[in-house]
C-alpha positions in Angstrom: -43.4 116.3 46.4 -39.5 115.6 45.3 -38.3 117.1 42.4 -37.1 114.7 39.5 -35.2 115.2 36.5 -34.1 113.1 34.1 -30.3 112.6 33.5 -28.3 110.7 31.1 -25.0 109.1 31.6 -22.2 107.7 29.6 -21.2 104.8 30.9 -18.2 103.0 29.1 -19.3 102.7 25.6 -23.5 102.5 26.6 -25.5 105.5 27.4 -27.6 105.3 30.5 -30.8 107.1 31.2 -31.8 107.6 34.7 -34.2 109.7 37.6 -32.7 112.0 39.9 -34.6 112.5 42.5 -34.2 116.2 45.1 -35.5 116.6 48.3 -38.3 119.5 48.9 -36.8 120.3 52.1 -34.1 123.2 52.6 -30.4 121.7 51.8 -27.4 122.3 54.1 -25.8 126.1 54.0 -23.4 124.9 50.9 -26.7 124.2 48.9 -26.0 120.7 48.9 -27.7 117.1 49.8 -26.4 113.9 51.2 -26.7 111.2 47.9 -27.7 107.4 47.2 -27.1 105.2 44.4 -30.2 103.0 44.0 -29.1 99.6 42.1 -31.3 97.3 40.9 -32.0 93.4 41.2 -31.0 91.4 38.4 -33.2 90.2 35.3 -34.3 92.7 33.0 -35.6 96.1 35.2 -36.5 99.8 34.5 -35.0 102.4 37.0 -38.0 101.8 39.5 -36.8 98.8 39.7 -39.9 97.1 38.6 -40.1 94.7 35.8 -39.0 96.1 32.3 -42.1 96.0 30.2 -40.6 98.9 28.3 -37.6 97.1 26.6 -38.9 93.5 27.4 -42.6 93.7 27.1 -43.2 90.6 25.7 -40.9 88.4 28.8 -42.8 89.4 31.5 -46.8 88.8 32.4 -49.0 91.9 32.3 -48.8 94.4 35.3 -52.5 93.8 37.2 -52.1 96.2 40.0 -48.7 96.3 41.1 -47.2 99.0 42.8 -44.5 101.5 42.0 -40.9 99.8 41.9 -39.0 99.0 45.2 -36.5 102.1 44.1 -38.8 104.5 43.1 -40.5 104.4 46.2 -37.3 104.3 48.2 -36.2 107.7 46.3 -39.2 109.7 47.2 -38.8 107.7 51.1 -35.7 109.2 51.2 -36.6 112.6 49.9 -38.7 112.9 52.7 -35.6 112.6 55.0 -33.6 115.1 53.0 -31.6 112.4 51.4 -31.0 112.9 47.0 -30.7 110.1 45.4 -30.0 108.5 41.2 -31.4 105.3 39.8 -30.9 104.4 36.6 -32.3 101.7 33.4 -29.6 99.2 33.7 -28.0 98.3 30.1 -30.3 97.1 27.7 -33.4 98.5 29.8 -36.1 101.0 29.4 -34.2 104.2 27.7 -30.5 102.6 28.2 -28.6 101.5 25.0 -27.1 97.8 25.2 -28.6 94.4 25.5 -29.5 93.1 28.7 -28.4 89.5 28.1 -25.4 90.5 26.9 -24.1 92.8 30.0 -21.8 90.9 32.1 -21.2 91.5 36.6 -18.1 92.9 36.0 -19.6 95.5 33.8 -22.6 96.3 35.6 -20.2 96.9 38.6 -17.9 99.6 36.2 -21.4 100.7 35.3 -22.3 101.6 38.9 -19.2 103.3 39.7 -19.7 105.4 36.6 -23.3 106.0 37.8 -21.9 107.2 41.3 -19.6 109.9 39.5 -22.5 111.0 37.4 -24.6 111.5 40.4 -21.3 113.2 42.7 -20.9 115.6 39.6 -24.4 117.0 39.4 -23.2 119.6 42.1 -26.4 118.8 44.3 -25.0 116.6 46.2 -22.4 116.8 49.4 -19.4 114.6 48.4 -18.8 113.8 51.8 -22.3 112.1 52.3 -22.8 109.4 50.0 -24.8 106.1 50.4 -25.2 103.5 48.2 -28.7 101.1 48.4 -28.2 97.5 46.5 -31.4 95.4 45.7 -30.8 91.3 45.2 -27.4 91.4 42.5 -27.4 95.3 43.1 -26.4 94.4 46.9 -23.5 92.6 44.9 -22.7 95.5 42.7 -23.2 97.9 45.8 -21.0 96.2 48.1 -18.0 95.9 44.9 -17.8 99.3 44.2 -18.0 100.6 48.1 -14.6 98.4 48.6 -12.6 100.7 46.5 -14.5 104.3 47.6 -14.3 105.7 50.9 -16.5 108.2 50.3 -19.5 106.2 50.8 -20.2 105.8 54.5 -23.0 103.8 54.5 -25.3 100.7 52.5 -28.5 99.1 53.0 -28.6 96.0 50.8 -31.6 94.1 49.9 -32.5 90.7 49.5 -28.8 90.1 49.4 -27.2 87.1 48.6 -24.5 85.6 50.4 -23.4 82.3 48.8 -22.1 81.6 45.3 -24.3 82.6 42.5 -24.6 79.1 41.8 -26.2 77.9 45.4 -28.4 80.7 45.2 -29.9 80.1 41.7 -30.8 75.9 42.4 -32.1 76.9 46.4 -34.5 79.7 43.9 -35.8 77.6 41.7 -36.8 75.1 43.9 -38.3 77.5 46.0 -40.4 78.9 43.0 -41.3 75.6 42.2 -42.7 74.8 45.2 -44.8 77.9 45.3 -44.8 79.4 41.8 -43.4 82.7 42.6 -42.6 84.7 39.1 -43.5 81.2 37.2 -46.1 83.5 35.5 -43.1 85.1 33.5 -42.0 83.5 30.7 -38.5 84.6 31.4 -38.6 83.4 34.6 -40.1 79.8 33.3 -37.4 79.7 30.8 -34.4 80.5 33.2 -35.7 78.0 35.7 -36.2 75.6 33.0 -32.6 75.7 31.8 -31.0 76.2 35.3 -28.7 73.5 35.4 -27.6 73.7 32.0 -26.7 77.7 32.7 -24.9 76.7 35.1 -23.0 73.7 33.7 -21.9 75.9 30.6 -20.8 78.5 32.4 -18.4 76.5 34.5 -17.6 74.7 31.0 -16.9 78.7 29.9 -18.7 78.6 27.1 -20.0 82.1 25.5 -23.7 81.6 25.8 -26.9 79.8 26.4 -30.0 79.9 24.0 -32.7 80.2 26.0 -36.4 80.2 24.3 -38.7 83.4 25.3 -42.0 84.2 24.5 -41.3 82.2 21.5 -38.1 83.8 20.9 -34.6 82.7 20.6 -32.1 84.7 22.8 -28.8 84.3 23.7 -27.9 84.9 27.4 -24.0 85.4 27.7 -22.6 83.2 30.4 -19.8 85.6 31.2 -21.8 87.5 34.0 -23.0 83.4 35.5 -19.4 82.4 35.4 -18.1 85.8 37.4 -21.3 85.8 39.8 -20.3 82.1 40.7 -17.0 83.2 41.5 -17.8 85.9 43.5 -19.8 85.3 46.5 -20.9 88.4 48.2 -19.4 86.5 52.0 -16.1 86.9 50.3 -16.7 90.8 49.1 -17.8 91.6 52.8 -14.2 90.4 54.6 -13.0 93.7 52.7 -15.5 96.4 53.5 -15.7 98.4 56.9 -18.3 100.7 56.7 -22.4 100.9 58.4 -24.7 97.9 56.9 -28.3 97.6 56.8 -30.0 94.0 56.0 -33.6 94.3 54.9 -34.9 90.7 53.3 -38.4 89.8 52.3 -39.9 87.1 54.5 -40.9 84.7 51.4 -37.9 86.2 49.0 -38.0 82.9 46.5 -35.2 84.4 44.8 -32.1 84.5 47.5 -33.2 82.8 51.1 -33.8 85.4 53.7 -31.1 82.7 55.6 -28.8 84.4 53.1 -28.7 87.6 55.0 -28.0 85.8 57.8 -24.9 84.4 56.7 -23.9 88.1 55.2 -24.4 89.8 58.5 -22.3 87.7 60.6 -19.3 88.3 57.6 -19.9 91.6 57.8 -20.1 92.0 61.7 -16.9 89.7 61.5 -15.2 91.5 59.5 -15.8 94.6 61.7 -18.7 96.4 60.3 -21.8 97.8 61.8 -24.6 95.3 60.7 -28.5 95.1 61.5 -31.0 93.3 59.8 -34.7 93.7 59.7 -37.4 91.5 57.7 -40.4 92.3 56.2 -42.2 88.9 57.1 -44.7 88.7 54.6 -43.0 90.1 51.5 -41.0 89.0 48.5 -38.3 89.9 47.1 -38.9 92.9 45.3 -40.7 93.9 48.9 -44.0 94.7 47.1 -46.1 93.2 50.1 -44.1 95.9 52.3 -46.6 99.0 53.1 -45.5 102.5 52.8 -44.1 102.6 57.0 -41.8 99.6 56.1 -40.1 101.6 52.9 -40.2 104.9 54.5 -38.2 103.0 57.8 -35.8 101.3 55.8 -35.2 105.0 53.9 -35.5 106.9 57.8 -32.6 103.9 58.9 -30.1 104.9 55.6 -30.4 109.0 56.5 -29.6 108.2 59.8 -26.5 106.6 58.8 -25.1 108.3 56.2 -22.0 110.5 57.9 -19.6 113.0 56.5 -16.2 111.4 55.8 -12.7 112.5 54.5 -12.5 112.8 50.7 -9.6 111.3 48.7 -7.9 113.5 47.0 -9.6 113.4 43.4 -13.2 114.1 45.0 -11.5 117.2 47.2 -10.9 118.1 44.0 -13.9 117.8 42.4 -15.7 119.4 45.5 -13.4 122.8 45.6 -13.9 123.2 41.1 -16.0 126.5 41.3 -17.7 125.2 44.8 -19.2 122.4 42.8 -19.1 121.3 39.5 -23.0 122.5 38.9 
């Protein structure tokens, strides 16, 4: 088995609560692992990434015999190929401070990046091998902060998105219409509900959306809609040069497995290394994906993940008493 420990974070003005997860198996002679940074999807989601029923009990339908979270079973994957990794309660989720309809993109991109230095500083972890994996709008965050880090030689994004936010969220909700995916959340029933009207007041910039949950009242900033709509993931991958893995669920209702599609030929443009594999009969939180499907997407990352030159902040960091453990 791994070994886990919890660790907390500071990120910005929120605290952050998170698993880090250790290979069993022997590290390299400096005492140190190759990393990933597991992000999650977006709506409300623990560190697994598995529906918050911690924080958000009440917006989502009882579990009836779901497995683990698509991260959590990623991090032990990758354990079992000597690969470390961090996942962490996004903002307003399970043990993290904040609200979670308050947290705008931008932010929870600053947050990863602040998540990545929390996980580089551990002293676990070889600087030099770092991989980042991004799950539905964490493939958005992933891809954001690996543009400004050369440090991290390689990410496998799932169920990404290609097109603007905006695309993305009408082709979803008619696909859950058609075959009720998630319709058994009220969250979800209520975002679907209010799709158009999201999106019309976000492009109108106005500060928020009430939205009626569970028989509650909340008000979903538009600040993150607005940004997401502006920032197609096809235009984030014209600026990244680094090894790309595609995975997509089959019957993903939430962004079209045609997405990937588009993403891999603007990444392979673009001159990165790109594959792309689907799961045929799986979602998009790749729950219908047995344990050989997880443990190859994890065995495809370890391969990938090379030692690159440091800039000079992270030599630094990396020569501070061997380590900063």
């Amino acid at each position: 088995m791994a070994h886990t420990e919890e660790l907390r974070i500071t990120a910005a003005d929120a605290g952050m609560v998170g698993t880090l997860t250790l290979p069993e198996t022997a590290p390299d002679a400096r005492g140190r692992y190759p990393g990933a940074l597991l992000l999650s999807s977006w709506l409300p989601r623990t560190r697994d990434g598995d529906w918050d029923r911690v924080a958000h009990a009440d917006w989502f339908a009882p579990a009836a015999g779901e497995r683990s979270g698509l991260l959590a079973r990623l991090a032990e994957a990758l354990a079992r190929h000597g690969v470390g990794s961090l996942r962490c309660d996004p903002r307003g989720c399970g043990a993290s401070d904040g609200a979670w309809q308050d947290v705008s993109l931008f932010t929870r991109i600053d947050d990863a990046r602040d998540m990545l230095a929390a996980m580089r500083s551990h002293g676990a972890f070889d600087l030099r091998r770092t991989a980042i994996v991004g799950h539905g709008e964490g493939a958005t965050l992933a891809l954001s902060v690996a543009i400004g880090d050369p440090a991290v030689s390689a990410l496998t994004l799932i169920g990404p998105s290609a097109r603007s936010w905006r695309d993305v969220l009408r082709r979803g909700v008619a696909e859950r219409a058609r075959w009720g995916t998630d319709r058994q959340h009220p969250v979800v029933r209520s975002l679907d509900r209010s799709s158009e009207e999201i999106l019309e007041r976000a492009e109108r910039r106005e500060p928020s959306i009430p939205l009626r949950i569970a028989g509650h009242t909340v008000d979903l900033s538009l600040a993150g809609v607005e940004q997401a709509v502006h920032t197609p993931p096809l235009a984030l991958a014209t600026m990244l040069h680094r090894s790309v893995a595609l995975v997509h669920g089959g019957r993903d209702a939430w962004s079209h497995p045609d997405e990937s599609v588009l993403l891999g030929a603007a990444l392979r443009e673009a001159g990165n290394a790109s594959d792309r594999r689907v799961v045929p009969e799986a979602g998009h939180d790749l729950a219908q994906a047995d344990d050989a499907h997880v443990d190859a997407i994890a065995a495809d990352l370890a391969a990938r993940i090379t030692a690159v030159e440091l800039p000079p902040v992270l030599v630094a960091l990396e020569e501070m008493d061997g380590g900063v453990r």
